[in-house]
N, C-alpha and C positions, 0 to 999 in steps of 0.2 A: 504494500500500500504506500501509495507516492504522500507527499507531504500536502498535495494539492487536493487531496482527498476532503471530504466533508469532517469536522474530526469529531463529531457522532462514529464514524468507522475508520480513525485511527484507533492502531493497538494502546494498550495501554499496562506497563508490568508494574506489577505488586511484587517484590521481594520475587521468589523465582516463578511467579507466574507471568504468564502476560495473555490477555484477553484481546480477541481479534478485534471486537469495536466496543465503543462504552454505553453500549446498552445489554441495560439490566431487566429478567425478568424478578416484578418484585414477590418478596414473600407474602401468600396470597393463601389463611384456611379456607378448608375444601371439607373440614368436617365430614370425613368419608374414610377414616381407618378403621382397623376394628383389634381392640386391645391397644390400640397404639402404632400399631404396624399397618404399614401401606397397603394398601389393596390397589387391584385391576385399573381401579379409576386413577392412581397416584402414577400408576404409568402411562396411561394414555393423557392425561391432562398437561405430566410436566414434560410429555416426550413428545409431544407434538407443539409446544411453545416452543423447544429446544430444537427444533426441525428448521428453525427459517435464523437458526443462526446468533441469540443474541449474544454478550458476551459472557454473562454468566447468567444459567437458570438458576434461581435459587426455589429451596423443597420451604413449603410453608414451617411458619414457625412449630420447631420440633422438640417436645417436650422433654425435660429431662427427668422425670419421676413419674409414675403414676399422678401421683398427687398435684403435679404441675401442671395439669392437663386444664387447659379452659375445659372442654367438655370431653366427655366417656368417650367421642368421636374423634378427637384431634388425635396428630399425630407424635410420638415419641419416638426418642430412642433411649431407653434404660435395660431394654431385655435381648437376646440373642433372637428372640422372635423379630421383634422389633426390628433389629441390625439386616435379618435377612429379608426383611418386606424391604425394608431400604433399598438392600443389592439389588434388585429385579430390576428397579427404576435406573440405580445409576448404570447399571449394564446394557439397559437400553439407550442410556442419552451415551455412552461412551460407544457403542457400535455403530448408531446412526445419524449421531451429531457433531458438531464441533464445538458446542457451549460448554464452558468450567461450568461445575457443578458446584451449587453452594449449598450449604445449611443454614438455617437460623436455629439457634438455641434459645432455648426462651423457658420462662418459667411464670405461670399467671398471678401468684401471690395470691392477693383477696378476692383477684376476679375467677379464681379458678371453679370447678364444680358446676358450672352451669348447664343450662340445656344449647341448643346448636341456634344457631338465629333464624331460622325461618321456623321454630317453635317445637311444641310436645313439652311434657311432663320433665320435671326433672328424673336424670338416669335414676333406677334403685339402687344404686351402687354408688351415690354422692359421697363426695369426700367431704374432710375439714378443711377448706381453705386455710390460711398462712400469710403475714403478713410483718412488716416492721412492725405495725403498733395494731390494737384491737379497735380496726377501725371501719366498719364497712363501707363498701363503695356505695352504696345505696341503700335509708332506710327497709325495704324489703331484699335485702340482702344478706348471706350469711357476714356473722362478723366472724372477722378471720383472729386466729390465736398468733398471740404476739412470739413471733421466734425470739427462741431462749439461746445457748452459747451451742447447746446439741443441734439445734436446729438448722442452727447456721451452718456450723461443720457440713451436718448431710447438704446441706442444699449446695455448696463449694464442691463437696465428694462427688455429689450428681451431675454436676457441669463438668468435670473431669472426665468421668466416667464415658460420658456423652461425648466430648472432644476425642476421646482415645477412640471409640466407637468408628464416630467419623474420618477418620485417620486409618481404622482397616480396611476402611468402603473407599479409600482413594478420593473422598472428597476436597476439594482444590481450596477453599478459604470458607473460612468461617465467620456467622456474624451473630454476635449476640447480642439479645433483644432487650434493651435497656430501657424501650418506648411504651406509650399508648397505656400507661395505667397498669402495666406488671410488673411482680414481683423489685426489679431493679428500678425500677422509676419508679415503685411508693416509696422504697427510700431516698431515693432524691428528694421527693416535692415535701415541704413541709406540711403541706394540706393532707397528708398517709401518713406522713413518718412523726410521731408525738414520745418520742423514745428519749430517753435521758441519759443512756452511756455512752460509752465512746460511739455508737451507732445512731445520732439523734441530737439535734438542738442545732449546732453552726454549718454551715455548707460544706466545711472540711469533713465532718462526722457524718452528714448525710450521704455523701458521694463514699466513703470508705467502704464500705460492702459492695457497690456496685465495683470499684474499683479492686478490690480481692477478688471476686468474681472472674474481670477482663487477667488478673495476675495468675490464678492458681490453672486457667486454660493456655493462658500464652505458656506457662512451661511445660506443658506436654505435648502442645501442636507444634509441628514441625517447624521448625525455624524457617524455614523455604517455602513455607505457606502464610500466605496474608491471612490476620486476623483483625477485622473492624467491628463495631460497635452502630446499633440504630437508637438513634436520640430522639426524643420530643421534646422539640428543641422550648418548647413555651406550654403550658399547661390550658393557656387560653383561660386563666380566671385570676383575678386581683389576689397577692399573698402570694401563689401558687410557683412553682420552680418557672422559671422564663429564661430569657436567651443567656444574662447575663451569667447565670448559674452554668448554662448548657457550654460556652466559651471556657468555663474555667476549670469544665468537665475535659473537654477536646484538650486543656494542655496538660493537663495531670495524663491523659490515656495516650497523648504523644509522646509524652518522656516515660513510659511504660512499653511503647515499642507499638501502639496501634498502627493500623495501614488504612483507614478511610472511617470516616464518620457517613451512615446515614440518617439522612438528616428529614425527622417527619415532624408530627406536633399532637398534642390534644393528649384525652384520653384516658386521662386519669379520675374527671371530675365529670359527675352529672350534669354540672351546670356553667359548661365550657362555653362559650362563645366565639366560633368560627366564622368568619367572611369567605367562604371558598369558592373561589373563580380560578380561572386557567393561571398557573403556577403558584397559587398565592403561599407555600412552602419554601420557596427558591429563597429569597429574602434570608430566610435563617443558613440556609447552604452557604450561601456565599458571606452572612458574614463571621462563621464558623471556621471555613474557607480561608479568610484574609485577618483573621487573628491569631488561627493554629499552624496556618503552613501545612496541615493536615490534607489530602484529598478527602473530596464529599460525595456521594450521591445525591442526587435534585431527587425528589418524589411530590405527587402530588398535585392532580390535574393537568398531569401533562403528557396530551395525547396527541399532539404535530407534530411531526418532523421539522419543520423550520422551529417550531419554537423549541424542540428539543437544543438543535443547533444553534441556536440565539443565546442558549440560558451555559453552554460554553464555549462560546465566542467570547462572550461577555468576561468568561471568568469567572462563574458562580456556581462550580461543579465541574465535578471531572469525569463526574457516571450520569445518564439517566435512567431511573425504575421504572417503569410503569406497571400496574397493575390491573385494574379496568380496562385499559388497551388493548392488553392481552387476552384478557378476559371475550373483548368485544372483537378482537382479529388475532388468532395465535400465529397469522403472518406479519403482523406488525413490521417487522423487521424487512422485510421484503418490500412493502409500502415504503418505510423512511430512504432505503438504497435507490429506490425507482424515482421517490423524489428528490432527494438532492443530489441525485448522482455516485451512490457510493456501491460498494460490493457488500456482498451478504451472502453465508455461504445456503446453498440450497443440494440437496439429497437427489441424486439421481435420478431417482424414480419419480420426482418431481420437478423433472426441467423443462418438460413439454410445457407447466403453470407458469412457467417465469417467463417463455418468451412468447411475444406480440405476434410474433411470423403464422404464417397459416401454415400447416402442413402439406 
């Protein structure tokens, strides 16, 4: 790829990887596993995103305990059940794609336990939610128990666990899920975290767990594999963790060895107050972006091609996610090359779809 390329599809290396263009697909539930482990649909959904090429697929946020599961349906990886629903998927995008494979780790905290979002009963099989402090996200919510010194240990162990997991499946980088109202971001936001020890009260002790977290993974993933971190970069509610917090988060996980911040927002609060129009996330990317030196991912209503290209032109991202995009075209990728001029790799048995010519 020449330098005159669109740089939507310039490559772009993370420590020893390097991704053929900087589109990402995003981490997207599909509440569709069963125990944890991927099912039929976990291949067909992420193996046909991963067909038109983007730079890295990443597998919906993947649970690291039982107990971490937003619902009975999400996916995990804590069991060798688990690990081998995973191989099916990565074996399929590694024979018929060219997309790095990513994970999100993630853990739900208070929001965990629930039923899947287009409704039913909660599962029989509900768990106790978990949290910094005993705080629900929602009067008709469970209130989650405040983790003790044991609790934290496991939940460290579990991310380990999970990281090493990922690392026998040949997964290419990792990103752990710090956003959107779980587990890692109730300890940030002061509006979840009401805690009094070293885990609770100044921004240095609210960020310490989440930042043990990104420490006790970065030393078991391969050194030659990127590890980044997804932020909400603002809470969207007065009091609540906001940018200035999330800046001072991106340099403490910079001088820890992170490789990109993604950068989302909200999530945590019932009573968040969003403006969402086409980019309105980019704003925190870029100025995340231009205080850490960090590369960012853009996310967040953003479904053009030129605007993809504009938002790093500009210099306010180095990746774009999309997720509804893909959702709505899992050739997406194929659309952005056609329009700005770039290449995008396409599967053989689909090149008669790429080109215009009549037969």
């Amino acid at each position: 790829m020449t330098t005159k390329a669109p740089l939507l599809f310039r490559p772009l290396t993370m420590r020893g990887l390097t991704i053929e263009n900087r589109i990402v697909v995003s981490p997207m539930c599909q509440y569709s596993s069963i125990e944890g482990s991927a099912s039929d649909w976990h291949v067909v959904n992420l193996g046909h995103m991963a067909l038109s090429g983007p730079g890295i697929a990443f597998f919906e946020a993947t649970h690291v305990s039982p107990e971490a599961r937003i619902t009975a349906r999400c996916l995990g990886l804590y069991s060798d059940a688990n690990e081998a629903g995973m191989a099916r998927v990565v074996q399929f995008v590694r024979t018929w794609a060219h997309s790095k494979i990513g994970v999100q780790l993630a853990h739900a905290g208070r929001k965990a336990g629930t039923p899947p979002p287009w409704g039913g009963p909660l599962p029989t099989d509900t768990w106790q939610p978990v949290g910094p402090s005993a705080i629900a996200y929602k009067a008709d919510w469970q209130t989650p128990h405040a983790l003790d010194d044991a609790g934290l240990q496991k939940v460290r162990d579990d991310f380990v666990g999970a990281a090493r997991r990922c690392d026998r499946l040949g997964i290419d980088v990792i990103e752990l899920h710090f956003a959107h109202g779980y587990l890692a971001h109730q300890f940030l936001s002061p509006l979840s975290n009401a805690r009094t020890d070293a885990y609770g009260g100044s921004l240095e002790n609210r960020m310490r767990f989440p930042l043990e977290l990104f420490d006790v993974v970065r030393a078991v993933w391969p050194e030659s594999k990127p590890l980044g971190v997804r932020i909400s970069a603002t809470d969207h509610v007065a009091g609540g963790w906001d940018i200035h917090g999330s800046q001072a988060l991106a340099e403490q996980l910079k001088a820890r060895g992170c490789d990109f911040i993604d950068v989302s927002s909200g999530g945590l609060h019932p009573d968040q107050h969003i403006d969402v129009k086409p980019g309105y996330q980019v704003q925190y990317s870029a100025a995340i972006r231009r205080s850490s030196g960090l590369p960012t991912i853009a996310v967040g209503a953003i479904t053009k091609p030129e605007q993809a290209e504009q938002i790093l032109e500009a210099g306010d991202a180095d990746m774009i996610a999309l997720a509804r995009g893909y959702l709505r075209d899992p050739r997406w990728t194929w659309a952005a090359a056609d329009h700005l001029g770039g290449e995008a790799f396409c599967p053989p048995q689909y090149q008669r779809g790429r080109t215009t010519e009549r037969p």
